[in-house]
MARTI-415678 format. One record per residue (C-alpha): residue number from 1; x, y, z. Coordinates in Angstrom, 1 decimal. Example, Ala and Ser with C-alpha at 12.3 -4.5 7.8 and 13.67 -1.06 7.14 Angstrom:
2
[1 [12.3 -4.5 7.8]];
[2 [13.7 -1.1 7.1]];
This chain:
327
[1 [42.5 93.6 255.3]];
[2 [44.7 96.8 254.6]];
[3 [46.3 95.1 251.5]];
[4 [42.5 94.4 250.2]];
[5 [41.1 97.9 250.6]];
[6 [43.7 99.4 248.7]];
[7 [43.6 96.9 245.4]];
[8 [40.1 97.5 245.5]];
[9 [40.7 101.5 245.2]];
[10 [43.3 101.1 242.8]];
[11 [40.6 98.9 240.2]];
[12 [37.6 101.4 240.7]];
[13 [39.9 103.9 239.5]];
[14 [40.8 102.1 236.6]];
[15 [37.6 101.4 235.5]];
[16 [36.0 104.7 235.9]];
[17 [39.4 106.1 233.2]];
[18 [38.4 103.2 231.1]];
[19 [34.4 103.2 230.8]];
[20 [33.7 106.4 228.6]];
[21 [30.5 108.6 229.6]];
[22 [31.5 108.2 233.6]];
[23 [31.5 110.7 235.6]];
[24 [34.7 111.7 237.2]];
[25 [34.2 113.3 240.8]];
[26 [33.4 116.8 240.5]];
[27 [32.4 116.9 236.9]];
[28 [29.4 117.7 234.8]];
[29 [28.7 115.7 231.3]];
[30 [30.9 116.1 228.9]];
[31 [30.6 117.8 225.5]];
[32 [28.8 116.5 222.7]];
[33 [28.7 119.5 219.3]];
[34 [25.8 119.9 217.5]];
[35 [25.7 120.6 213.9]];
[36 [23.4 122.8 212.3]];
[37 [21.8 123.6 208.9]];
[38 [23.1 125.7 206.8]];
[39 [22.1 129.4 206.7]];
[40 [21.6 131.3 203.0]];
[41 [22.4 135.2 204.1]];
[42 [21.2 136.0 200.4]];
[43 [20.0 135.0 197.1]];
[44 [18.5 138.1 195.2]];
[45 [18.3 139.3 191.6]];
[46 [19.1 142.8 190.3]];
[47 [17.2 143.7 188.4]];
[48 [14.3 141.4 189.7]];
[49 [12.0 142.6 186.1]];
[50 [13.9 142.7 182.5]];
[51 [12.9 143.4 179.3]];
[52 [13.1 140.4 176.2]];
[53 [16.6 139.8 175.8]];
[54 [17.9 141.6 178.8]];
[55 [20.5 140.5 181.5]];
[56 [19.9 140.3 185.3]];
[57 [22.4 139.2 188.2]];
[58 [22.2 136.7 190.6]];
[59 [23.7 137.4 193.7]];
[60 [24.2 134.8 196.8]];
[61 [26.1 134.5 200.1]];
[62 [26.0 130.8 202.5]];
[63 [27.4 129.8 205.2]];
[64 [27.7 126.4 207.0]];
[65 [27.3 124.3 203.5]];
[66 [29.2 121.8 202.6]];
[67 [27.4 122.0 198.7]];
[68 [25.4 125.1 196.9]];
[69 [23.5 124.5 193.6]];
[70 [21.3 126.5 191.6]];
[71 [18.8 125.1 189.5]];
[72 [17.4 126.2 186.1]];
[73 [20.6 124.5 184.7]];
[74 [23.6 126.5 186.4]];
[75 [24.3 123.4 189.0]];
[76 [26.8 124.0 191.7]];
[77 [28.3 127.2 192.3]];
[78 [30.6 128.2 195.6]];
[79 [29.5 129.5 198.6]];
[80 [29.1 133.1 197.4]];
[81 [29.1 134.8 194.0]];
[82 [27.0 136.0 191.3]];
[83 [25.8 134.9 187.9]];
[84 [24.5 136.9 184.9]];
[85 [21.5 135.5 183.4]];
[86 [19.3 136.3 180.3]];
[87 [15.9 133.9 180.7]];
[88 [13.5 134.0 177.8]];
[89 [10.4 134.2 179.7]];
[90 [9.8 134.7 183.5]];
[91 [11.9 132.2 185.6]];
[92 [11.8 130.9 189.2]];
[93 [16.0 130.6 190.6]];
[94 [15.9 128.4 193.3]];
[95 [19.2 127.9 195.3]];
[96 [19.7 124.7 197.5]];
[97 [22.6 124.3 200.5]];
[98 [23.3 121.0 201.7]];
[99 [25.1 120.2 205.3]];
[100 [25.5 116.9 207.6]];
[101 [22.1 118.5 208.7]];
[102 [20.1 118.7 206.0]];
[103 [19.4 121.5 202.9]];
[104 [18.1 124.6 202.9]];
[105 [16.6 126.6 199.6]];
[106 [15.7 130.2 198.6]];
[107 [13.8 131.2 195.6]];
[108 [14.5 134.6 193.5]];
[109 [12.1 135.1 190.4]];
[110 [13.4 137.5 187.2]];
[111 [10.2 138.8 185.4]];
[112 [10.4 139.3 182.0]];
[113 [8.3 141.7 179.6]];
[114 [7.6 140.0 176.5]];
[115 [7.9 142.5 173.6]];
[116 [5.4 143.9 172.0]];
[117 [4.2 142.6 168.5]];
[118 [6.7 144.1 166.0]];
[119 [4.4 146.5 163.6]];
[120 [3.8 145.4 160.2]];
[121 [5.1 148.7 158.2]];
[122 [2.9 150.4 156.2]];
[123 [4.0 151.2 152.6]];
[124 [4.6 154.7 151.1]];
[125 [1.9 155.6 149.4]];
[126 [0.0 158.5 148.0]];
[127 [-3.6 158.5 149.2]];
[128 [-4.9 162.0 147.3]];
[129 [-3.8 163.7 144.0]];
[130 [-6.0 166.9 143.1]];
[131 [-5.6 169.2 140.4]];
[132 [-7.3 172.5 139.9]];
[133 [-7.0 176.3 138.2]];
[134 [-8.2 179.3 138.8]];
[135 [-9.6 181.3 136.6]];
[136 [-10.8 178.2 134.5]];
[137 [-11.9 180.7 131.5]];
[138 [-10.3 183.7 130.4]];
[139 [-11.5 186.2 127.4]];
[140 [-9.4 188.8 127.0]];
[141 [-5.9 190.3 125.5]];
[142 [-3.3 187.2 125.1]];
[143 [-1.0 185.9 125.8]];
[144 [-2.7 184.7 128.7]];
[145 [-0.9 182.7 131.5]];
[146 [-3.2 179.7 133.2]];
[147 [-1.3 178.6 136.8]];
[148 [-2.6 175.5 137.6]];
[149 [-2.0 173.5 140.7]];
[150 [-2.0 170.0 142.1]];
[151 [-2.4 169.2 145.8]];
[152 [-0.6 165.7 146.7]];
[153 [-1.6 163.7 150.0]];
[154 [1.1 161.0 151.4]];
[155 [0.8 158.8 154.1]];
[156 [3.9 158.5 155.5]];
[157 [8.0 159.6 154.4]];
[158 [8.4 158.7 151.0]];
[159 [9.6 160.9 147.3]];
[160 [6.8 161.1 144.5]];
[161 [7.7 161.3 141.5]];
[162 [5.0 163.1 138.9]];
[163 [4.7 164.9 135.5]];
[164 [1.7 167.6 134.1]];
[165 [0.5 165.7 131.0]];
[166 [-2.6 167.8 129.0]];
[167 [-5.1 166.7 126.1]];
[168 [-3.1 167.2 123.1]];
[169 [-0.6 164.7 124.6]];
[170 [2.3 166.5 125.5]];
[171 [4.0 166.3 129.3]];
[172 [5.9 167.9 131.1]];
[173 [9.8 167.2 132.8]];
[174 [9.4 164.3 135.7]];
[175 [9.8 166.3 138.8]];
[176 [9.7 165.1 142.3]];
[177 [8.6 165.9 145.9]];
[178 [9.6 164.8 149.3]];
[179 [8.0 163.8 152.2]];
[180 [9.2 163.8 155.7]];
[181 [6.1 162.8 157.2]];
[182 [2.5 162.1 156.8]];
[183 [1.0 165.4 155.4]];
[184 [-0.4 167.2 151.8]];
[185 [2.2 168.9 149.1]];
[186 [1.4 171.8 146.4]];
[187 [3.2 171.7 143.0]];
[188 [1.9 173.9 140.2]];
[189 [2.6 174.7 136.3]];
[190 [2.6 177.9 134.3]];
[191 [0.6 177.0 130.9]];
[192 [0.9 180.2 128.5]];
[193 [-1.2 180.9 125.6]];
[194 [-1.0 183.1 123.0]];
[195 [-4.2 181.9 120.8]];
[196 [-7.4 181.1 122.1]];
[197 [-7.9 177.5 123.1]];
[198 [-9.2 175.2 125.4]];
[199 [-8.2 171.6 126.8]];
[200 [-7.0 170.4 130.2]];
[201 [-4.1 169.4 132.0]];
[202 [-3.7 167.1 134.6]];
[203 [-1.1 165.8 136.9]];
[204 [0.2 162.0 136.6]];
[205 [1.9 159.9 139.8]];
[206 [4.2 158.0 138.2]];
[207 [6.2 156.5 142.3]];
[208 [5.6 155.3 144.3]];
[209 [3.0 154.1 142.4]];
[210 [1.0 154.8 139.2]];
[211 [-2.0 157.3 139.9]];
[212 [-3.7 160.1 138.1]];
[213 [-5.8 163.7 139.2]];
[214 [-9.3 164.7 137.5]];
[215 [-8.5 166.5 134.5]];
[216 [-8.6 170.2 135.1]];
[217 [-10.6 172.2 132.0]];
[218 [-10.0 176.0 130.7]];
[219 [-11.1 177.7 128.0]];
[220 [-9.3 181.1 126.6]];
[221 [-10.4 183.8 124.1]];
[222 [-8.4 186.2 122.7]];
[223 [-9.6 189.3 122.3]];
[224 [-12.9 188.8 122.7]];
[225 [-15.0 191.4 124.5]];
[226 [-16.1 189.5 127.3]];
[227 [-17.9 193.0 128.5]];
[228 [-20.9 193.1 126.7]];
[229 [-22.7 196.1 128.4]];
[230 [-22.7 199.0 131.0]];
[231 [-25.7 200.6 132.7]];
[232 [-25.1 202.8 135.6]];
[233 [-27.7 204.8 138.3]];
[234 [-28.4 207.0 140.9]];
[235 [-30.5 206.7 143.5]];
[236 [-31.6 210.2 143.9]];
[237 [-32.0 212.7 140.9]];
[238 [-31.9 215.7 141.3]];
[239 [-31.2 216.5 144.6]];
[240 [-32.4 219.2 147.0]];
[241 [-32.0 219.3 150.8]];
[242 [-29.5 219.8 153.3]];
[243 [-25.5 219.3 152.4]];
[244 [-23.1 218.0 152.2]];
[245 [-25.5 215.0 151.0]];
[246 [-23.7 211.2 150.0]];
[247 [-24.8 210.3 147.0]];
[248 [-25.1 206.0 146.2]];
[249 [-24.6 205.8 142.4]];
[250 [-24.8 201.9 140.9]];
[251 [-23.6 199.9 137.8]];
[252 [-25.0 196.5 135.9]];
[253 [-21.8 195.0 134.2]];
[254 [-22.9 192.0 132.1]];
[255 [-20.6 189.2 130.5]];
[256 [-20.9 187.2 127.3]];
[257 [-19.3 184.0 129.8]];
[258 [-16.5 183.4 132.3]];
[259 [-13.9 186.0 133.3]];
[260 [-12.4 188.6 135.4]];
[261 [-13.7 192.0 134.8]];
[262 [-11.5 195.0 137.0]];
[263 [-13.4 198.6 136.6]];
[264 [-13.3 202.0 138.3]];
[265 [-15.5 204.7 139.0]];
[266 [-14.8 208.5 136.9]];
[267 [-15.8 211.3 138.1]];
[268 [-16.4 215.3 136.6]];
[269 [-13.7 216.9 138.9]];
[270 [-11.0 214.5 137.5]];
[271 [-11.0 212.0 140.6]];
[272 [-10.8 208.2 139.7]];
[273 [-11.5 205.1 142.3]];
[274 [-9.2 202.4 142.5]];
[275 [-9.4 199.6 140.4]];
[276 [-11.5 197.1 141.5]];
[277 [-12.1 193.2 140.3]];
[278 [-15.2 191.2 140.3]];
[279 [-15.5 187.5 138.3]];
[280 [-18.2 186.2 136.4]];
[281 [-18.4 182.0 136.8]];
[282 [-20.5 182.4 133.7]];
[283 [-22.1 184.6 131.2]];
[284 [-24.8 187.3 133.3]];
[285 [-24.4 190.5 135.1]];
[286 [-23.6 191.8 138.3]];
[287 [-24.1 195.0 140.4]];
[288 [-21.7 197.0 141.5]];
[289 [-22.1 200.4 143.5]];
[290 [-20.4 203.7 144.6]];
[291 [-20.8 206.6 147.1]];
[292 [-19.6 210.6 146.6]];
[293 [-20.5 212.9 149.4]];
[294 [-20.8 216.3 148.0]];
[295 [-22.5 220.0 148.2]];
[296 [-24.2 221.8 145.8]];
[297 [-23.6 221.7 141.9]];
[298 [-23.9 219.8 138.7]];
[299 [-21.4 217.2 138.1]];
[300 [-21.4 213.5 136.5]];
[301 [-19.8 209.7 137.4]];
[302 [-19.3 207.1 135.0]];
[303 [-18.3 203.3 135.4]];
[304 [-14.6 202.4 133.1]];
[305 [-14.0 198.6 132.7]];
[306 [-10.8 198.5 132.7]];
[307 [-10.3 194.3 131.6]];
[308 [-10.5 192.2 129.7]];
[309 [-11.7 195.0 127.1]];
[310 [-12.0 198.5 127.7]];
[311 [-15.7 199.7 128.0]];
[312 [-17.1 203.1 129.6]];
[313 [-20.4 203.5 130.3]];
[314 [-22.4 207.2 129.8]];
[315 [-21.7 210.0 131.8]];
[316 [-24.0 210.2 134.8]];
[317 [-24.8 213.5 135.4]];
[318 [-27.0 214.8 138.6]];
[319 [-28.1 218.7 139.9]];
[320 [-27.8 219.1 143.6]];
[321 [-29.5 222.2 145.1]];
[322 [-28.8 222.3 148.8]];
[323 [-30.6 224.3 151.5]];
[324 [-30.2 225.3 155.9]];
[325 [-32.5 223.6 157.6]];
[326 [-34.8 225.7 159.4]];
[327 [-33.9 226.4 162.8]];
C-alpha cells in the first residue's frame, strides 16, 4: 500500500511539470505580454502656411512601429526625421505607423498662398504735350526774344525724345527728357527776331511715340508805336482846405493791339515813381492811377510810357490853397 502511494505522488508531479497553464502550488497565473499600438509623439509642419513656391518641413517622432509612411508620394520614412517639401497648392500630409497591433495616423496640412495675378505692364507713354508763350504779341524796339514753352505729361519712367518745329519748316536739335516716375516736365525755346513777323512754333514727340502740341501763334512789330494816346486827370482841381491833402491823379493809356506797356509817374519837384507794367490782350485802353499827399502850392504830374515807345502825356498842373480848421 506504501509502495502505491508513493508512484502515485511521483506521476501527479510529472504531469502537473508537463501540462502547461497548471498551477504549481503557491503560484498565481503566469505571464502573458501584451502588445500595443504604436504611439506618433509628433508629426507637424514648420511653417504650417507658405507662399507659391516656398519650402516647409516636416517633422516626425514614433515609437513602437515596426513601419512609418507618409503619403502624398514620400512612402516609408524611419521612425523619426524630417522632410522638406514645396506643394503647389494646399496639401493634407498624412503619416501612418503600423505594429502587430494595428496602425495609427496623424495628419499635418501646409497652406499655400497662391500668387497674385502678375500685372500686365503698362507702356511708357506720353499722355499730354502743351505748348504755349507769353507775351503772344509784341510791338516794339527789336530784336525781340519770344520764350516759348512746352509742358509734357508721362505716365510712368520712360525718356521722350522731342524737337520745336515752326511754320516756315525749320526744327530744332532732337533733345530729350527723362522721367523717373509718373509726373509733368517743362522744356522751352528762345525764338529771336529782329524783323517783324508772325508764325508759330510747336513742339513734336518723336519717342516713345509720335505726338504733336497745338501750334502756339505770335505776332511781332518792330518799331511800331503800340502807344497810341495819353490822357491823364485829377480828381480835385483846385484845391482848398485843410493840408497836407492826398491828391488821386489818373491816366487812360490806349493801344493800337497786344503788348506790354511799362510807364511812370513825373512829378514838378523832380520825383519819379517806379516803373510799372500793365498788358494789353488786345488793342483798347486802360486806367491807371496815382496818389501825392502834399501842402500848399502849384505843382504838375505827368504820365511817361516808358515801352514799347516812348510817349509822355501833358503836364498836369493843380493850385492847392490850404487853410486851419476852425477850432
Amino acid at each position: 500500500m506504501k509502495k502505491r502511494f508513493v508512484f502515485l505522488s511521483l506521476s501527479l508531479l510529472l504531469l502537473l511539470i508537463l501540462v502547461p497553464g497548471c498551477f504549481y502550488p503557491g503560484t498565481s497565473n503566469p505571464v502573458i505580454p501584451v502588445i500595443t499600438p504604436p504611439v506618433i509623439v509628433e508629426f507637424s509642419n514648420n511653417p504650417a502656411t507658405i507662399n507659391s513656391g516656398g519650402t516647409s518641413i516636416l517633422l516626425w517622432n514614433v515609437t513602437g512601429a515596426n513601419s512609418v509612411s507618409i503619403d502624398q508620394g514620400i512612402g516609408q520614412v524611419a521612425v523619426a526625421g524630417t522632410r522638406v517639401v514645396s506643394p503647389a497648392i494646399s496639401t493634407v500630409y498624412t503619416i501612418s505607423a503600423t505594429n502587430s497591433a494595428g496602425t495609427v495616423t496623424r495628419s499635418a496640412v501646409t497652406m499655400v498662398n497662391s500668387a497674385p495675378p502678375t500685372p500686365t505692364p503698362v507702356p511708357f507713354a506720353v499722355t499730354s504735350v502743351i505748348a504755349n508763350t507769353s507775351p503772344s504779341d509784341f510791338a516794339g524796339p527789336c530784336p525781340k526774344t519770344f520764350t516759348f514753352y512746352a509742358t509734357i505729361t508721362a505716365n510712368g519712367p520712360g525718356t521722350v525724345t522731342y524737337r520745336w518745329e515752326r511754320n516756315d519748316g525749320g526744327y530744332s536739335d532732337i533733345q530729350s527728357v527723362t522721367f523717373y516716375e509718373a509726373g509733368t516736365k517743362t522744356t522751352t525755346l528762345q525764338w529771336q527776331l529782329s524783323a517783324s513777323a508772325s508764325g508759330w512754333h510747336r513742339i513734336h514727340v518723336l519717342t516713345p511715340y509720335d505726338a504733336a502740341s497745338n501750334p502756339v501763334y505770335y505776332t511781332l512789330n518792330c518799331g511800331g508805336s503800340l502807344v497810341t494816346s495819353i490822357i491823364v486827370g485829377v480828381d480835385q482841381y483846385p484845391y482848398t482846405g485843410p493840408c497836407p491833402k492826398t491828391i488821386h491823379f489818373w491816366g487812360t493809356i490806349a493801344a493800337n493791339g497786344p503788348g506790354a506797356v511799362t510807364y511812370r509817374w513825373e512829378r514838378s519837384d523832380g520825383t519819379m515813381t517806379a516803373a510799372e507794367t500793365i498788358t494789353f490782350t488786345a488793342a483798347g485802353s486802360q486806367t491807371v492811377a496815382n496818389l501825392w499827399t502834399r501842402g500848399e502850392g502849384t505843382g504838375w504830374q505827368r504820365l511817361h510810357v516808358l515801352t514799347p515807345n516812348d510817349a509822355v502825356s501833358s503836364q498836369l498842373v493843380f493850385v492847392m490853397t490850404c487853410y486851419e480848421l476852425s477850432q
